[in-house]
MIVOTOR-323809 format. One record per residue (C-alpha): residue number from 1; chain; z negated, x negated, y negated. Coordinates in pm, 1 decimal. Layout:
<nodes>
- NUM/A/Z/X/Y
...
</nodes>
This chain:
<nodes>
- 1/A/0.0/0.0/0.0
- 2/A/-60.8/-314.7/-227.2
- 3/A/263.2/-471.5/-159.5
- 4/A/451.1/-120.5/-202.5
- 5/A/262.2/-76.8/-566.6
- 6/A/335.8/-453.0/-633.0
- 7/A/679.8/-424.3/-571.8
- 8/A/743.1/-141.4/-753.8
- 9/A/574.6/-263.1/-1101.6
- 10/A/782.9/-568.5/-1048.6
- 11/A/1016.6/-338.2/-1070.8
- 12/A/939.9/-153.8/-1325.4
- 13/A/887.5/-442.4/-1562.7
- 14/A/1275.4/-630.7/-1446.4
- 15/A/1389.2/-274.3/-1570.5
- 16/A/1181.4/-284.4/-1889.5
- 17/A/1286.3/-663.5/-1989.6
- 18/A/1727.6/-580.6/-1872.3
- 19/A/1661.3/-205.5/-2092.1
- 20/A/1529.7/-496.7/-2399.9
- 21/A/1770.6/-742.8/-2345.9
- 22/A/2027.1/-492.5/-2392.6
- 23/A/1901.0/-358.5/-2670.2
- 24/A/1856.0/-701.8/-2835.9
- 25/A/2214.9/-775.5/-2756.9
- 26/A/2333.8/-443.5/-2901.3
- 27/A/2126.0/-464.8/-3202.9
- 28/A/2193.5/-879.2/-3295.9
- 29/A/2540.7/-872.7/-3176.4
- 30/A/2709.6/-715.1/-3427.8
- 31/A/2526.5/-948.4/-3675.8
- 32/A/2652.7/-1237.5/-3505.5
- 33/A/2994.3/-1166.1/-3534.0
- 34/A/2996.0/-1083.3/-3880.8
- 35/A/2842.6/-1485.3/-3913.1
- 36/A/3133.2/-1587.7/-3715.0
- 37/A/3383.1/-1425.0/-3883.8
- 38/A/3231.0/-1545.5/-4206.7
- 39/A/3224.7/-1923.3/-4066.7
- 40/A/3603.5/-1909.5/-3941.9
- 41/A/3918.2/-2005.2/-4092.7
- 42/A/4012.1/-1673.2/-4243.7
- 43/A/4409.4/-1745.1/-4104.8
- 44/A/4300.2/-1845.0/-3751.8
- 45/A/4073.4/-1485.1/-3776.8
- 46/A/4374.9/-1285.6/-3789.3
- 47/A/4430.3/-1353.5/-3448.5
- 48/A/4104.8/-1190.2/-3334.5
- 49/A/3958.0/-1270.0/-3014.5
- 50/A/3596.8/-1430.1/-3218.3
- 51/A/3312.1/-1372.6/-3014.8
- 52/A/3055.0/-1624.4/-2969.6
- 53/A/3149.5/-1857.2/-3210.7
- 54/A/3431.3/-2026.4/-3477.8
- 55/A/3712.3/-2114.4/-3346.0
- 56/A/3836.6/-2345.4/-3690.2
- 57/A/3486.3/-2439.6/-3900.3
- 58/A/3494.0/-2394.1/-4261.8
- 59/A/3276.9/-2258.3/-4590.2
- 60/A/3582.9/-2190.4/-4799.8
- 61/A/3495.2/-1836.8/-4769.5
- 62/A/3093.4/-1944.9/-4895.0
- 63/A/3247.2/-2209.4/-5178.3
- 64/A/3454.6/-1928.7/-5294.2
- 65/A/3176.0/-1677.9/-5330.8
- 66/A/2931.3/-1902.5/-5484.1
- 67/A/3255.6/-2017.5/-5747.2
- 68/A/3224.9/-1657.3/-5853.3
- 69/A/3014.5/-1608.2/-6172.6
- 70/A/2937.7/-1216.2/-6130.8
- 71/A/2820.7/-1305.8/-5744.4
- 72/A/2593.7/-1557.2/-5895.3
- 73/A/2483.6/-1374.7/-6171.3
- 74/A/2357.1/-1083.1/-5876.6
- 75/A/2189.7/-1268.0/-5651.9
- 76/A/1989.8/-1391.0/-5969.9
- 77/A/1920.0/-1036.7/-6079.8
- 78/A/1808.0/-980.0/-5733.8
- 79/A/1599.1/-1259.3/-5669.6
- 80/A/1418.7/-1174.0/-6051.4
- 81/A/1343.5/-796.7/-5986.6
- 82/A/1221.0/-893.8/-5641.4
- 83/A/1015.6/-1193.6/-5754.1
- 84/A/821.7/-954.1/-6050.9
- 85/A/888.3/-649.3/-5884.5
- 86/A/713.5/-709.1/-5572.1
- 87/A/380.6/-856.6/-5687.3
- 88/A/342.7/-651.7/-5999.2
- 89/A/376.1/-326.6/-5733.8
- 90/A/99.3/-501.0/-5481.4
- 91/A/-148.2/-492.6/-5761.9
- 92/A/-40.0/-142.8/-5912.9
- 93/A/-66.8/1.8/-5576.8
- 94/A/-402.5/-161.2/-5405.7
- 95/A/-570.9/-79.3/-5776.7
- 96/A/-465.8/298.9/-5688.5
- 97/A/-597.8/215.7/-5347.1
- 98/A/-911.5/70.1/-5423.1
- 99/A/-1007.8/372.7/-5708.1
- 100/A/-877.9/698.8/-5495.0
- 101/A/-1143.2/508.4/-5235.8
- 102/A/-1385.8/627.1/-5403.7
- 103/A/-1483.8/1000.6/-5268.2
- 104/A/-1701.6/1020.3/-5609.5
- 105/A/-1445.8/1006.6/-5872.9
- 106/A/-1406.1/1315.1/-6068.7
- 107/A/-1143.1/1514.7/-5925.8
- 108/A/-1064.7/1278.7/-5651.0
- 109/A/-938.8/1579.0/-5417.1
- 110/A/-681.3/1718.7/-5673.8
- 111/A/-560.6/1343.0/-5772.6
- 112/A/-555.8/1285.6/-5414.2
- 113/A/-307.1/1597.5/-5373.9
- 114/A/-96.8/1565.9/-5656.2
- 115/A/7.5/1194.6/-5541.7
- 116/A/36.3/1329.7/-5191.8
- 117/A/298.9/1578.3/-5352.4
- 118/A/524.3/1347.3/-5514.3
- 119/A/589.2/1238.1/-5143.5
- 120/A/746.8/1528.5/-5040.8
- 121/A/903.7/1678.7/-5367.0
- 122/A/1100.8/1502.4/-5603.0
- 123/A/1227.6/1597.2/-5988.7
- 124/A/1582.9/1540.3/-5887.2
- 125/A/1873.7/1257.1/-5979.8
- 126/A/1955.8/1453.2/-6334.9
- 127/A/1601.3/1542.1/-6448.4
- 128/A/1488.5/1177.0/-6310.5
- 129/A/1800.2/1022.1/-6521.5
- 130/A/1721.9/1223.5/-6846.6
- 131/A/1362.3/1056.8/-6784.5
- 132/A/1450.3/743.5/-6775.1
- 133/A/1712.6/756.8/-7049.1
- 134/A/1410.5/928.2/-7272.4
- 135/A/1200.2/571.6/-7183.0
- 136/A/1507.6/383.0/-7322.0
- 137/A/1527.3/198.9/-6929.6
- 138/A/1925.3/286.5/-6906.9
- 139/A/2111.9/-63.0/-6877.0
- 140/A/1713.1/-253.3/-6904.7
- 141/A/1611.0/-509.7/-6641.5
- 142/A/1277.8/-317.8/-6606.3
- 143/A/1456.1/-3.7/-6481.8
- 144/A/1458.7/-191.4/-6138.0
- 145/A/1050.4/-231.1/-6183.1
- 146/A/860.8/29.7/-6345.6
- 147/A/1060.3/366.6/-6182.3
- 148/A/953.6/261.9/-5864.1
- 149/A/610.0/17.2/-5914.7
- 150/A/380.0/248.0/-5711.7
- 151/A/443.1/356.8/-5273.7
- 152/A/236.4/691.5/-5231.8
- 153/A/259.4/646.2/-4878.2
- 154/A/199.0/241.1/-4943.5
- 155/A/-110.8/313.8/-5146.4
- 156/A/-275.2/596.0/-4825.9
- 157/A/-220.0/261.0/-4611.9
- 158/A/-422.4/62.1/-4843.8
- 159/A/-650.0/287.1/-4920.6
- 160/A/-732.7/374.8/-4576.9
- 161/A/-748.4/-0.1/-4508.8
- 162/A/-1004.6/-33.0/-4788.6
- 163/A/-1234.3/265.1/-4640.6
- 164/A/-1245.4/85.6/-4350.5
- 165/A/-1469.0/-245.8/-4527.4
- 166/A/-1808.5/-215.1/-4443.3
- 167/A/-1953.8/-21.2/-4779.7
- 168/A/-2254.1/-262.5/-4758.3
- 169/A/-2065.5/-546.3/-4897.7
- 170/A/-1955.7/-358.0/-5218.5
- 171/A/-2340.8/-302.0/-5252.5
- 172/A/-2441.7/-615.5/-5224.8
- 173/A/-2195.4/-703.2/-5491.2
- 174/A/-2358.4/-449.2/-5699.9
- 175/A/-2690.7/-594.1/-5684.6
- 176/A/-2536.7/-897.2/-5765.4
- 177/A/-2483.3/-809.3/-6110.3
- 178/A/-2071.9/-753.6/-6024.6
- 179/A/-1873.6/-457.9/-6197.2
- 180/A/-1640.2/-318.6/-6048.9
- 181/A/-1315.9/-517.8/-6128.3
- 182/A/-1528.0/-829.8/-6031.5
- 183/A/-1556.8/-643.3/-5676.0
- 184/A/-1186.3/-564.8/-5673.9
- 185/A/-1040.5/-907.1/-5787.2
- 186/A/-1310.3/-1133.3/-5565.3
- 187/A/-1415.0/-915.0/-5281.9
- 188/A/-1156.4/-624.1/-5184.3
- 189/A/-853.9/-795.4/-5215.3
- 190/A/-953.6/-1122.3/-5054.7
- 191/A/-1053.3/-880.5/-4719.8
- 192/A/-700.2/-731.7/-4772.3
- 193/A/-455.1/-970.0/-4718.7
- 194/A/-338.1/-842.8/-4409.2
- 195/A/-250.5/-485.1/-4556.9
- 196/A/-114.8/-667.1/-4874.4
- 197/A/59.8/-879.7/-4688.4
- 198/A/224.9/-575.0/-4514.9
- 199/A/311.4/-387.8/-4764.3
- 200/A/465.4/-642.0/-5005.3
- 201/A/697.7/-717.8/-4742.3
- 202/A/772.3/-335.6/-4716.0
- 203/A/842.0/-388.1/-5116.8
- 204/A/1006.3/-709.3/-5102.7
- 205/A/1259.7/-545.3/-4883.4
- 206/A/1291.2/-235.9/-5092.9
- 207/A/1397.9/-470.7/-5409.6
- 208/A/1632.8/-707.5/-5218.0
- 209/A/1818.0/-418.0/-5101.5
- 210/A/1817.3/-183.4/-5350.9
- 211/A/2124.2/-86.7/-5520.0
- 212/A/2128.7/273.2/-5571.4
- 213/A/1911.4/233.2/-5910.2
- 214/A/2191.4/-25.0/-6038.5
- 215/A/2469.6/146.5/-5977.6
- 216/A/2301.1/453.9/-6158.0
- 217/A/2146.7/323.7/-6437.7
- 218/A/2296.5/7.1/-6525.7
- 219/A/2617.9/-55.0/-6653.7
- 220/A/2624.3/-402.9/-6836.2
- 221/A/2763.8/-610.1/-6535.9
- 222/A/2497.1/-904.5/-6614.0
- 223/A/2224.5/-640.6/-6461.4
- 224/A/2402.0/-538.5/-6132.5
- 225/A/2223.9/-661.3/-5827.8
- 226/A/2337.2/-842.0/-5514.4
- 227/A/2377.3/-518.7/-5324.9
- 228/A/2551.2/-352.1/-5579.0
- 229/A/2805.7/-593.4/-5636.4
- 230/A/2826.3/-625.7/-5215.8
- 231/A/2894.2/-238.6/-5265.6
- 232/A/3125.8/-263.8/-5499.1
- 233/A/3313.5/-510.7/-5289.0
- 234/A/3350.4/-316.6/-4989.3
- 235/A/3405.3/-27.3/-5127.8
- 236/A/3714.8/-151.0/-5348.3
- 237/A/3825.3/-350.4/-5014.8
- 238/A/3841.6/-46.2/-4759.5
- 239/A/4015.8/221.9/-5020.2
- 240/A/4257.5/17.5/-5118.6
- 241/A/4343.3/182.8/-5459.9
- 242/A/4322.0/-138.0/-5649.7
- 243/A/4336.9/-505.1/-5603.3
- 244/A/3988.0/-524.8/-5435.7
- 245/A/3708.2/-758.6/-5525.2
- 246/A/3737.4/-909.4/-5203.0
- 247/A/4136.1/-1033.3/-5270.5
- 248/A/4034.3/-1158.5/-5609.1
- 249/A/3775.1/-1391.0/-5459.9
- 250/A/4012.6/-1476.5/-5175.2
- 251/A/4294.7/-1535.4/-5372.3
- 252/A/4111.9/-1733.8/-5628.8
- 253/A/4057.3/-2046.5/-5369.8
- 254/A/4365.0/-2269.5/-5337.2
- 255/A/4211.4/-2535.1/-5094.6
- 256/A/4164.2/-2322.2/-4760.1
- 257/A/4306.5/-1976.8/-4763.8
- 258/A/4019.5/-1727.0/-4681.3
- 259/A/4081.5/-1342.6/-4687.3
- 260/A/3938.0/-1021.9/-4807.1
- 261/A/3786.9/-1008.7/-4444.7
- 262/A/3600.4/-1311.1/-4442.8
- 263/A/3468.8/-1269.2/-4770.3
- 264/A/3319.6/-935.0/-4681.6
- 265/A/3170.0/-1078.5/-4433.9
- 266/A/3036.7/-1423.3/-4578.0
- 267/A/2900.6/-1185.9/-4884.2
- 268/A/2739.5/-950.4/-4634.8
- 269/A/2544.0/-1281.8/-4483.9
- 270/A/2466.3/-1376.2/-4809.7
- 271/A/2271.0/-1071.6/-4917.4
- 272/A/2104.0/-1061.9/-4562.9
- 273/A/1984.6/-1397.1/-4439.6
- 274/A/1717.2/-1469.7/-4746.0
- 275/A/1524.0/-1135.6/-4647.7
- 276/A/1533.7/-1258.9/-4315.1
- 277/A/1389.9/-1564.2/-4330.7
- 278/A/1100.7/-1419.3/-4531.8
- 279/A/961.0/-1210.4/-4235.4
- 280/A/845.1/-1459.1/-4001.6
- 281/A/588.6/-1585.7/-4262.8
- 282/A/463.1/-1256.9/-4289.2
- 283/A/510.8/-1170.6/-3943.4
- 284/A/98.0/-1218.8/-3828.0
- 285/A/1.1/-1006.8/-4116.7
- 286/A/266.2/-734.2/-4004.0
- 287/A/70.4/-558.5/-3705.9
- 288/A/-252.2/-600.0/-3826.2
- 289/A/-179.6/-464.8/-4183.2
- 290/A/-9.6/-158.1/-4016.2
- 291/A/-298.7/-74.7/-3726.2
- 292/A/-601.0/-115.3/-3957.4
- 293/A/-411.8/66.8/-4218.3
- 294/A/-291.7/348.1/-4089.2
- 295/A/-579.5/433.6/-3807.4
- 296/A/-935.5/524.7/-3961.8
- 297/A/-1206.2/436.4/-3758.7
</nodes>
């Protein structure tokens, strides 16, 4: 009977780690190829048959996007709103945190509700644009920042993360002689890196790929982001109504002929790869931030 139920979680597990494998190659294949493609000599591409990897080596199709000034100009917005965005959001939101904590506050069930609200209903894009126009945030850097500074559903992970702390070190800090921003700044968010942690990657990602909020309310081409101009790109590229962005960039590099294709693709690694190297530094704070966040004890 041992052997039988031996042999059968064997089993069970080979058919767990074939059913992951699969759906590791399913999911990372696709990104592969579009790094191949990027890597290979944009005339030897035509042929097809790319799989695993270049058949002809080059970074013409890199050179050429990083000899393009609006390209450059993007992935500087980008790495800006992300860079202020994404700290000046991890304060906003554990401050929220950290003061809807408190079960005492003065109307802390209604303030709770009315936050929980703005999950599920929204003003609309027309009523939201007329707002933001009114704040004088149409074609402003800080249109990428302030619209978006504060994660309901961000700040319930927080704050549940912060009821969690043991309320006896908040007291002792009290008899200390500590207010309560001394608390906050030296004792709450010291015990919550793991949740910050967590949620500024959550953020982080947010900014990187945003685009929607450029190509709404920005029209000065020095303010469009990374994944706006990588829009904008493939778009013009797959309709075909105009001399795409892609052909322009391709057509502009008279070393080593690269194509439409292959610049798609090489700007498509470009906009991925940085947030992707970012994750395994946060990657130990990732689980932890989550479970302790989102389960009260």
């Amino acid at each position: 009977m041992t052997k039988i139920s031996s042999l059968s979680d064997k089993l069970f597990d080979a058919f767990i780690y074939l059913f992951l494998s699969v759906i590791f190659v399913v999911t990372f294949y696709p990104f592969w190829n579009i790094l191949v493609v990027s890597l290979n000599d944009a005339t030897d591409s035509v042929r097809g048959g790319l799989y695993l990897w270049p058949r002809e080596f080059t970074l013409e199709s890199y050179a050429s996007i990083f000899r393009n000034d609006e390209l450059i100009n993007s992935v500087k917005v980008t790495v800006l709103r992300t860079v202020i965005g994404t700290p000046l959001s991890v304060l906003a939101i554990s401050m929220m945190a950290y003061s809807l904590s408190k079960r005492e506050l003065i109307a802390w069930r209604a303030l709770t509700l009315f936050f929980i609200f703005t999950m599920y209903f929204g003003g609309g894009l027309i009523p939201t644009y007329m707002i933001i126009k009114s704040l004088g945030l149409i074609d402003s850097f800080w249109v990428f920042i302030f619209p978006g500074l504060i994660g309901v559903f961000l700040m319930i992970l927080v704050r549940t993360y912060i009821e969690q702390l043991p309320s006896e070190l908040e007291e002792s800090a009290k008899m200390d002689g500590a207010n309560d921003l001394q608390i906050f700044a030296r004792l709450i968010l010291p015990l919550c890196v793991p949740v910050l942690a967590t949620i500024a990657l959550f953020i982080g990602i947010g900014h990187w790929n945003s685009w929607y909020d450029s190509y709404i309310y920005t029209y000065k081409p020095e303010l469009k982001t990374l994944q706006a101009v990588l829009v904008k790109i493939l778009n013009q590229f797959q309709t075909g109504a105009m001399v795409s962005e892609a052909e322009a960039l391709a057509n502009s590099s008279k070393r080593i002929p690269v194509s439409g294709e292959s610049i798609r693709m090489a700007v498509t690694m470009v906009a991925t790869l940085p947030i992707i190297f970012v994750y395994p530094f946060l990657q130990r704070f990732f689980v932890k931030g989550i479970m302790m966040g989102a389960i009260k004890s």
